[in-house]
Residue, then its C-alpha position, 0 to 999 in steps of 0.5 A: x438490445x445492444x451487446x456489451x462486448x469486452x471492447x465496448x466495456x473498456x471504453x465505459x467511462x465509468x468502467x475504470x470506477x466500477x473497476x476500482x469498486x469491485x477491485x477494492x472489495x473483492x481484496x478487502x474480503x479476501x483480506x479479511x478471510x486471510x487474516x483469519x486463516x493466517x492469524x487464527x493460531x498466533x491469535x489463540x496462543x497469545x490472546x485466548x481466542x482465534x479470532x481475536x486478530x480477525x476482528x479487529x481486521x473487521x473493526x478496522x474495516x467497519x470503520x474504513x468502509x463508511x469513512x470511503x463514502x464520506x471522503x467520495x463526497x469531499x469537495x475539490x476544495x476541501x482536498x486542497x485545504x487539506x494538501x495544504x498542510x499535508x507536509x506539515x501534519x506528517x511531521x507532526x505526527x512522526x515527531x510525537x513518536x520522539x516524545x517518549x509516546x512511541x512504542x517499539x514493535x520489532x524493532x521499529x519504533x514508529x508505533x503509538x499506543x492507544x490503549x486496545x490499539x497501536x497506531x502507526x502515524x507513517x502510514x497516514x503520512x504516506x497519504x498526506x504527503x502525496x496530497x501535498x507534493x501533487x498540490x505543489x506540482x499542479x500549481x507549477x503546471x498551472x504556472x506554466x513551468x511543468x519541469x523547472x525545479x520539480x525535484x527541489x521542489x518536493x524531494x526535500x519534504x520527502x527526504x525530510x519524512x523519510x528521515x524521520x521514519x529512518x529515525x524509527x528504523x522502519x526501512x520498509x516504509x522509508x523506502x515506500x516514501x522514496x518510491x512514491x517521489x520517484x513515481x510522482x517525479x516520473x508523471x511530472x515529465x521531468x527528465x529521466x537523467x534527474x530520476x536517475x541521480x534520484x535513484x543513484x543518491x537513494x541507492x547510496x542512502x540504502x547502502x549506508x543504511x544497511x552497513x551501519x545495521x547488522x540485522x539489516x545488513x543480514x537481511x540482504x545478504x541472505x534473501x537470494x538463499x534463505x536456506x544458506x547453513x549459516x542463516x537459515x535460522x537466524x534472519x533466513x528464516x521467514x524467507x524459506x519458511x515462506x518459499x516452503x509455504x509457496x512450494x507447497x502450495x502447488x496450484x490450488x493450494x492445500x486448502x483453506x485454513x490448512x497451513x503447516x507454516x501458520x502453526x509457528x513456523x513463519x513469523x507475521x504469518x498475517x502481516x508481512x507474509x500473508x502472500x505466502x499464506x495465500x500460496x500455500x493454502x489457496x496455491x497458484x490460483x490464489x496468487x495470481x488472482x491476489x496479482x490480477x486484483x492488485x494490477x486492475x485497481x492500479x490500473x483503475x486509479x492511473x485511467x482516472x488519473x488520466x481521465x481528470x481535467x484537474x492538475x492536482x487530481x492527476x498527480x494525486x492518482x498517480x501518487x496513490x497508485x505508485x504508492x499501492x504499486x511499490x507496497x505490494x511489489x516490496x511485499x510480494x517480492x520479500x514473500x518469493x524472496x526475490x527481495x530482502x524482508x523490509x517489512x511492509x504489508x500488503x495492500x487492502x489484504x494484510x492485517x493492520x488497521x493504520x494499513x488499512x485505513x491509511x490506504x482506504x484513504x487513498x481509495x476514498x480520493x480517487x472514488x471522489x475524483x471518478x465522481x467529479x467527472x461529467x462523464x462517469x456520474x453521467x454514466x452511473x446515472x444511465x446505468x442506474x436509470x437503466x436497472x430501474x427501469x427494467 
């Protein structure tokens, strides 16, 4: 019998699929219990039942696991039809947040109700927009001019998007978008002098951005000392009561549902902050697990971006995996207060069902690429063979 060494595994074409599988549901669960723990208290004081959050996280993943599967079964075709109108659905339905339909939640208004739900359209366009931006780059690779007017190209859509979602206060999201273009530019090939004045022309839109709001211009003044006298309770708030959570979290955490800071202490305690939740009652064990989980399912989609023949494919993955990559450094770093709060969740853990869905989206084109793949069905198919016959 031959030994499945961890270099012969590696080498698995279908490794970096099954990695995605097993990446995507172990955070998905831990998702799930988190959300539990962290909301139980928030849910009972302003719902009537601690679970109440909790199942709705369930809900909004009954319908994300089934919806995986059906979009693994999509055809190269029908992707491309949908790139193609990507750009023009994302403005659409940010634009139906500015016909009075749009619901305020803190502060943001990019939201919209749905009876028992709220939906949050910037979270689809996110999807969408990467769809279309890869179909227009992979028609300049099919036409042979890989580098020519790649930045005019596709920085306007983007630039238009995230003025819309500016237009809804929601930073966080905005500079998400931004970061997707600066991802999807850099596996274009363009030059890095062209990515830098990117970077420069953002830098300067962020700044003005948080000049002309006080809240926001708070938010960075204080993130490097959360506990400073002056803002502590006002916007340094989170952020201590986050590194507090963290701190006392030790290496393996206080215990399972045995947060202080949950009881009222940190806001968003499910949302926004639940890495700190993770820190405190599962400890360093815990986030380090959430880190390497995060870092193979990055890693995973950027090898089967790599492994696909097809151009739209490629910067598709790539798309989708800077996407999952900026969110959870911006999430991550808000929680550890090495950056200022934006407000953004953390991939595939946090609560919210736009998030979730948005983001099983994403999971579900990259599983539809690995299986466009010779070599990984071919794969699959002896592994399955394989376990049959024993």
């Amino acid at each position: 019998m031959t030994r499945l060494t961890p270099s012969r595994s590696l080498k698995n074409p279908a490794a970096p699929f099954y990695a995605l599988i097993i990446s995507v549901a172990l955070l998905s669960v831990i998702g799930v219990v988190m959300v539990f723990s962290a909301s139980s208290i928030y849910s009972l004081d302003t719902k009537g039942s601690a679970g109440a959050i909790f199942l709705r996280q369930l809900a909004f993943l009954a319908i994300s696991i089934p919806m995986v599967f059906f979009m693994a079964r999509l055809s190269l075709k029908s992707w491309k039809t949908l790139a193609r109108f990507g750009l023009i659905l994302s403005v659409v339905i940010l634009l139906a947040l500015r016909t009075g339909i749009g619901k305020t939640v803190n502060g943001n208004t990019n939201w919209i109700n749905l009876g028992p739900i709220d939906v949050q359209p910037s979270e689809l366009a996110k999807f969408l927009l990467i769809l279309w931006a890869a179909q227009l780059l992979a028609s300049r690779v099919s036409a042979g001019f890989v580098r020519i007017n790649v930045l005019a190209l596709i920085a306007p859509g983007f630039i238009v998007v995230s003025g819309l979602v500016m237009w809804g206060r929601d930073l966080g999201t905005a500079s998400v978008i931004m970061a997707i273009l600066g991802g999807l530019l850099f596996v274009s090939g363009i030059p890095l002098r062209l990515i830098g004045t990117l970077v420069a022309s953002a830098a300067i839109a962020l700044g003005f951005f948080i000049a002309t709001a006080p809240y926001r211009a708070a938010r960075w003044s204080v993130f490097l000392n959360p506990f400073d006298p002056e803002q502590y309770k006002n916007e340094g708030w989170q952020p201590a009561h986050s590194l507090l959570g963290l701190a006392s979290g030790g290496i393996f955490g206080v215990g399972l549902g045995g947060s202080r800071q949950k009881w009222g202490n940190l806001p968003e305690a499910h949302t926004d902050f639940i890495f700190a939740v993770i820190g405190e009652e599962l400890g360093l064990i815990g986030t380090l697990s959430i880190l390497a989980l995060l870092g193979t399912l990055i890693y995973s989609i950027v090898r089967i971006s790599m492994s696909s023949v097809d151009p739209f494919t490629r910067f598709a993955c790539a798309g989708i995996a800077s996407w999952i990559a900026i969110q959870s450094v911006l999430n991550m770093g808000s929680a550890l207060s090495l950056l200022p709060v934006v407000g953004v969740t953390l991939p595939l853990v946090s609560y919210g069902g736009s998030a979730l869905i948005a983001t099983y989206m994403g999971i579900g084109f990259v599983a539809s690429s690995a299986l466009r793949n010779p070599e990984i069905i071919a794969e699959v198919r002896r592994a399955v063979a394989k376990r049959k016959g024993k």
